[in-house]
N, C-alpha and C positions, 0 to 999 in steps of 0.2 A: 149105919143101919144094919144090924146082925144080920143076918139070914137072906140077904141079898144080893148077894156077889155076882151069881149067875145072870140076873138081869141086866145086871153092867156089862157084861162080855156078850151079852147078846144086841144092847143098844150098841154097843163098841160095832159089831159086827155088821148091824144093821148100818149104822153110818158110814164104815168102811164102804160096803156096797154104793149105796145111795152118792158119796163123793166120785167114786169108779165111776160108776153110769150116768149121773144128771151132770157134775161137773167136771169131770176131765174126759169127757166126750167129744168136746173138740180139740181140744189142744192133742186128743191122740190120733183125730182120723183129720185134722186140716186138711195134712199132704196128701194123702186118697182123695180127699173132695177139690182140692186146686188139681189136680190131676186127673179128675173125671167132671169136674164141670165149670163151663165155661164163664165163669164169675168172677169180677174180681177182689182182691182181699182184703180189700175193706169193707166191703160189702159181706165177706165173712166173718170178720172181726167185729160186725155189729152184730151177729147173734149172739155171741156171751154178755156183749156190753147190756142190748135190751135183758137178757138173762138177767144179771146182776140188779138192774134197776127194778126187776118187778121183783126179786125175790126182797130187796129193801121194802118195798112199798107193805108185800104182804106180810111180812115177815110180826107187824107189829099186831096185824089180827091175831095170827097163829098167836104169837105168843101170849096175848090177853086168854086165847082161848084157852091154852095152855093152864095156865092160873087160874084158868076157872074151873081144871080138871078135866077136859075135854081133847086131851092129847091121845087117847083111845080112837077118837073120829080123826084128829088132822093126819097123823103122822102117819094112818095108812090109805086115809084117801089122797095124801100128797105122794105115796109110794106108786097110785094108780094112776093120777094124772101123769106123772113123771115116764109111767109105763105107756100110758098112750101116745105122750107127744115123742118118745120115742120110735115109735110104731111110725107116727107120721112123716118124722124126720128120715129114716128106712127107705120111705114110698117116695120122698120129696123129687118135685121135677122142675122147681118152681121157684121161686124166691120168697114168692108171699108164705108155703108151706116151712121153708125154712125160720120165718119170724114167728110164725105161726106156733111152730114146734115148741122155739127156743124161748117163747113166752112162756108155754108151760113148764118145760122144764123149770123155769123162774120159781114159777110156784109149789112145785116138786120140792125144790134144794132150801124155801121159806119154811117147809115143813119137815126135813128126814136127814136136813144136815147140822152144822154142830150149835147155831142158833136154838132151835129148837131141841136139841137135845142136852145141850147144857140148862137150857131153862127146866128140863123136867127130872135132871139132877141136884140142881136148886130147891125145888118143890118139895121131890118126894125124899133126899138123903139129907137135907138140912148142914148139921155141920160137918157129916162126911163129904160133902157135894166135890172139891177140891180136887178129894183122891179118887172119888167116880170120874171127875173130868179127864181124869190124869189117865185115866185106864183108857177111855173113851180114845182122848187124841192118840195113845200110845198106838192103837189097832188103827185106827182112821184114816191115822197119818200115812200110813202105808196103801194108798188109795192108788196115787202114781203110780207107785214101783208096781202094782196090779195093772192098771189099766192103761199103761203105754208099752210094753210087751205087745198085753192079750190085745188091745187093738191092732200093732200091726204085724200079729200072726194072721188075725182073723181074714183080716184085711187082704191081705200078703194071699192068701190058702184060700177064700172063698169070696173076695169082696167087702166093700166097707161094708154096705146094704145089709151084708146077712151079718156082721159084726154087729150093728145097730140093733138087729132085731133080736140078738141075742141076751143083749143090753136091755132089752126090753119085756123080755119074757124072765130075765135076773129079776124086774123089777115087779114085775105082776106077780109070779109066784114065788120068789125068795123075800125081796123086802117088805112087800106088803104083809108077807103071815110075819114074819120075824120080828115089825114093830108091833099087830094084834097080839102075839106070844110075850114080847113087854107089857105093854100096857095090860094081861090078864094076869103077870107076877108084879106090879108095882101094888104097894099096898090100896085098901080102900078109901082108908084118909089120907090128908097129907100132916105135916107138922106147921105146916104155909098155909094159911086160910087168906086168899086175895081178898081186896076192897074193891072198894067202887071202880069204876072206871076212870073217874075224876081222880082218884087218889093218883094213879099215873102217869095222865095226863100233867098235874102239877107240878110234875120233875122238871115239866120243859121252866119252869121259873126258878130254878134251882140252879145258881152258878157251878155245882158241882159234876150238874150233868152237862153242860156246856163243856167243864174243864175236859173231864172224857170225851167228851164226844170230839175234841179238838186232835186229845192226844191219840185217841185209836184212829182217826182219820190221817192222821200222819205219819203213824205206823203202816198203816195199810198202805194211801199213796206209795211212800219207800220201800215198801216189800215187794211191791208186785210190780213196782218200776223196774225193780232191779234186777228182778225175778225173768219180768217180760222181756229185759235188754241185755240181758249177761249174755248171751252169745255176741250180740253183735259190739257190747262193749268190748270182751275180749279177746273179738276179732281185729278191733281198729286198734287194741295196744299191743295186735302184734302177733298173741296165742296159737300155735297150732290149731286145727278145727278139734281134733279126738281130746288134747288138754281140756278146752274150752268142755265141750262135751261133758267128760270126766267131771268137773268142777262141777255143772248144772245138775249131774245126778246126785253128789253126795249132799244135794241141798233135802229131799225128802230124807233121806237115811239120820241127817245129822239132828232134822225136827223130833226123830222119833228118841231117840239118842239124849235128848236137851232133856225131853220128857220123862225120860226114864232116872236123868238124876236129878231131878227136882222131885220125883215122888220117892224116894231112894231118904233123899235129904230134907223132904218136906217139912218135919215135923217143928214148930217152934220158928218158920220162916214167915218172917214178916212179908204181905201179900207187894205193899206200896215200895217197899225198902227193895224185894226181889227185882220191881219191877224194873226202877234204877239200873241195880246191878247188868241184867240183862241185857237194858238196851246200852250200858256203857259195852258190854260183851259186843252187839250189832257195830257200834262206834269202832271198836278194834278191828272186824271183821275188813272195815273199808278201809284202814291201813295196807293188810294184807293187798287189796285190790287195788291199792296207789304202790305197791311196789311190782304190783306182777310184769309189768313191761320190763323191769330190770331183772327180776327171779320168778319164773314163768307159775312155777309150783307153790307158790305163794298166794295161787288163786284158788288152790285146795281149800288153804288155811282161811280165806274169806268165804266158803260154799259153810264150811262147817261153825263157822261163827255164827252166822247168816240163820240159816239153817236151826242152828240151836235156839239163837235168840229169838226167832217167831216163833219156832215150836215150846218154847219156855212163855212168850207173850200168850196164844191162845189157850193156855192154861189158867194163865193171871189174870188175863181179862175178865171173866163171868165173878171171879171173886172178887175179883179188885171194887167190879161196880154192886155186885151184892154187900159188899164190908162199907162204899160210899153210899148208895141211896138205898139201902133195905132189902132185905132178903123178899118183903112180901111185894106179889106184882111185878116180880122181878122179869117173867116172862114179857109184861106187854112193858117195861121200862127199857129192857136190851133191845125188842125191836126199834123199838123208837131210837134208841141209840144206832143202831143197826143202819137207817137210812142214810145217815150222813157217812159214815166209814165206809158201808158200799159202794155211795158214790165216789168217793174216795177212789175205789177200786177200781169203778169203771172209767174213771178220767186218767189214770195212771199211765195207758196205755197212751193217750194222747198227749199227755202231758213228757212223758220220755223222749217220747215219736219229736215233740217241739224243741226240748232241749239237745235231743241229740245231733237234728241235724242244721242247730246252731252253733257248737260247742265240740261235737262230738264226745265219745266214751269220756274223758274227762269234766266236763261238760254235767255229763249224768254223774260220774261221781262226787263231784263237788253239790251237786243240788243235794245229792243225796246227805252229805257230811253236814248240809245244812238244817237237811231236816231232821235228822237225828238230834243235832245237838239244838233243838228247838222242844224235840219230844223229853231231852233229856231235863231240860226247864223246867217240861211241867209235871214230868216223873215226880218230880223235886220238890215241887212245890206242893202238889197233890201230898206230897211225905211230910212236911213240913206242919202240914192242916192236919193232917190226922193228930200228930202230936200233939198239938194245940188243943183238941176234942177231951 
C-alpha cells in the first residue's frame, strides 16, 4: 500500500514499546522483587502464567474487533489499561494487587502486542501485510535488548517501584498517542471487509485450523521451554555462567537478524515451503546444543539458530494462517488460534520445570528434538495440502 510506510514504523514502534513494558516486565525486575519481597517464586512465576492465559482469552474479542475496524478503540484503551495496571503493580504490597495488576497487563499485551498488530496489517495492507510484519518484528524484536538494561539501571539507581512507574507513564503518554497516531494514518477503508461472526467461528470445524493450531502450539511449548531453561540447561552440561549468559543474549539479536533476511530474500518465498525450512534450521540449532558439553562455544551456534528460527516463525505465522483460512476475519480467527498456543506458552514453564528435574538438561533437549521433529510433520504436511489445492 503506497504512501504508507510511516505507519508501519510507528506500529513497529508502538509495539516495541508495548512488549518493553507489559511483557518483559518481569523477567526484568524478578531479581528486585525476590530481593525486596518476601514471596516465593512460584508464586511469582504465576503472574506472567495468569498474564498469558487472559491475554489468549481476550485476544479473540480484540481481534473480531479489529475486523470490524474498531482497532482505533482497543489498541489505545489496551495502551491505558496496561498503563494502569502498571501504576498498580508500582504500589503493590500484596499478592492479590500483584494478580490483580498482571491481569491487566493480560489485557494490555491482547491488544498493543504482535496479535493484534499483525491482525491490522492483514486488514489494512492486504498483500503487502508480510513485509509490514517483517518491519514490525524487525523493531519489536528489540524489546529485550531495551527493557533488561533499562530495568536494571532503573532498578539499580532509584528502585524497582520508580522503574515500574516509569513504565507506566511510557505507557499512558507514549503508547497510547503513538497507536491513536496509527489508527488516524491507516486508511478509511480496508481491502478486508469482515463477515459475520459465525463466519469465524466455523474455522473451529475446519481441520486446517486444528492443523495449526497443533503446529504453533508446539512451536511455542519448544521455544519458550528452551528459552525459560537454557541457563540452567547449560549449566548442568557443564558451561561457564558468563558463556551461558552470552548464548541467552544473542538469542534476541539473532530473531532480529532471521528477520531481516527473509524480508531481504522475501520475494517469490513460498510462506509453507519457508516454514519447513526454518524449523529444519530450529532442528540443527539443537545439534549445536547436544554438542556444547564437549565444545562449550557451540552453544553460540544454537542461541543463533534458535533465535533465527522463531524470529523467522513469527513472521510466517499470520501469513501462513491468512494464505490457509482466509485473509477475511483474520483478526477474530488468529485469536481463536491464539488460545491454544498461549497455553502452550504458559505450560512450558511447567512442563520443562517436570522434564528437567527427571532427565536433567538432556532430558530437555531430547523432548525438545522430539518436538521439533513432530512440528516438522506437520510443516510438511500443511506443504503437501497446499499443493494438492
Amino acid at each position: 500500500m503506497p504512501g504508507h510506510g510511516g505507519v508501519i514504523w510507528l506500529l513497529a514502534i508502538a509495539q516495541l514499546l508495548s512488549y518493553a513494558c507489559f511483557f518483559y516486565v518481569f523477567a526484568a525486575l524478578l531479581v528486585a522483587w525476590q530481593e525486596d519481597l518476601a514471596w516465593g517464586t512460584s508464586l511469582f512465576a504465576a503472574g506472567p502464567t495468569l498474564s498469558i492465559l487472559v491475554a489468549a482469552g481476550a485476544s479473540i474479542f480484540v481481534g473480531r474487533g479489529i475486523d470490524l475496524g474498531h482497532s482505533g478503540r482497543l489498541m489505545p484503551i489496551g495502551a491505558l489499561i496496561g498503563g494502569f495496571s502498571l501504576l498498580l503493580l508500582a504500589s503493590m504490597t500484596a499478592p492479590w494487587a500483584y494478580f490483580v495488576a498482571f491481569a491487566g497487563l493480560g489485557l494490555a499485551m491482547s491488544a498493543c502486542t504482535y496479535e493484534a498488530g499483525f491482525a491490522v496489517a492483514i486488514r489494512y495492507f492486504d498483500q503487502g501485510a508480510r513485509r509490514a510484519i517483517t518491519k514490525i518484528t524487525l523493531v519489536a524484536g528489540l524489546a529485550s535488548t531495551l527493557s533488561f538494561p533499562a530495568g536494571a539501571a532503573l532498578s539499580h539507581a532509584y528502585g524497582w517501584r520508580t522503574a515500574v512507574v516509569l513504565a507506566a507513564l511510557i505507557a499512558l503518554f507514549v503508547i497510547a498517542p503513538l497507536y491513536l497516531w496509527v489508527v488516524r494514518l491507516l486508511p478509511l477503508t480496508s481491502p478486508r471487509q469482515s463477515q459475520s461472526p459465525k463466519a469465524a467461528w466455523q474455522t473451529l470445524r475446519d481441520r486446517r485450523f486444528w492443523h495449526l493450531a497443533a503446529l504453533f502450539s508446539l512451536i511455542n511449548l519448544n521455544h519458550w521451554m528452551l528459552i525459560g531453561f537454557l541457563l540452567v540447561v547449560l549449566d548442568d552440561f557443564g558451561l561457564v555462567p558468563a558463556l551461558a549468559v552470552l548464548a541467552a543474549t544473542t538469542i534476541g539479536p539473532a530473531q532480529v537478524a532471521g528477520r531481516a533476511v527473509l524480508m531481504r530474500f522475501e520475494t517469490g518465498v513460498n510462506t509453507a515451503r519457508a516454514m519447513i525450512f526454518t524449523l529444519a534450521y530450529g532442528f540443527i540449532g539443537l545439534i549445536f546444543l547436544a554438542l556444547s558439553p564437549a565444545f562449550p562455544y557451540s552453544a553460540i551456534g544454537f542461541a543463533v539458530m534458535q533465535g533465527a528460527s522463531m524470529g523467522v516463525v513469527t513472521i510466517l505465522r499470520p501469513t501462513l494462517v491468512a494464505e490457509t483460512l482466509g485473509r477475511d476475519n483474520y483478526g477474530a480467527i488468529a485469536g481463536l488460534l491464539s488460545v491454544p498456543t498461549q497455553i502452550a506458552s504458559a505450560l512450558s514453564t511447567l512442563c520443562g520445570a517436570f522434564v528437567f528435574h527427571l532427565w536433567g538438561g538432556v532430558g530437555v533437549l531430547a523432548l525438545s528434538a522430539v518436538i521439533v521433529m513432530i512440528s516438522l510433520g506437520l510443516a510438511s504436511a500443511g506443504y503437501r495440502r497446499s499443493l494438492s489445492l
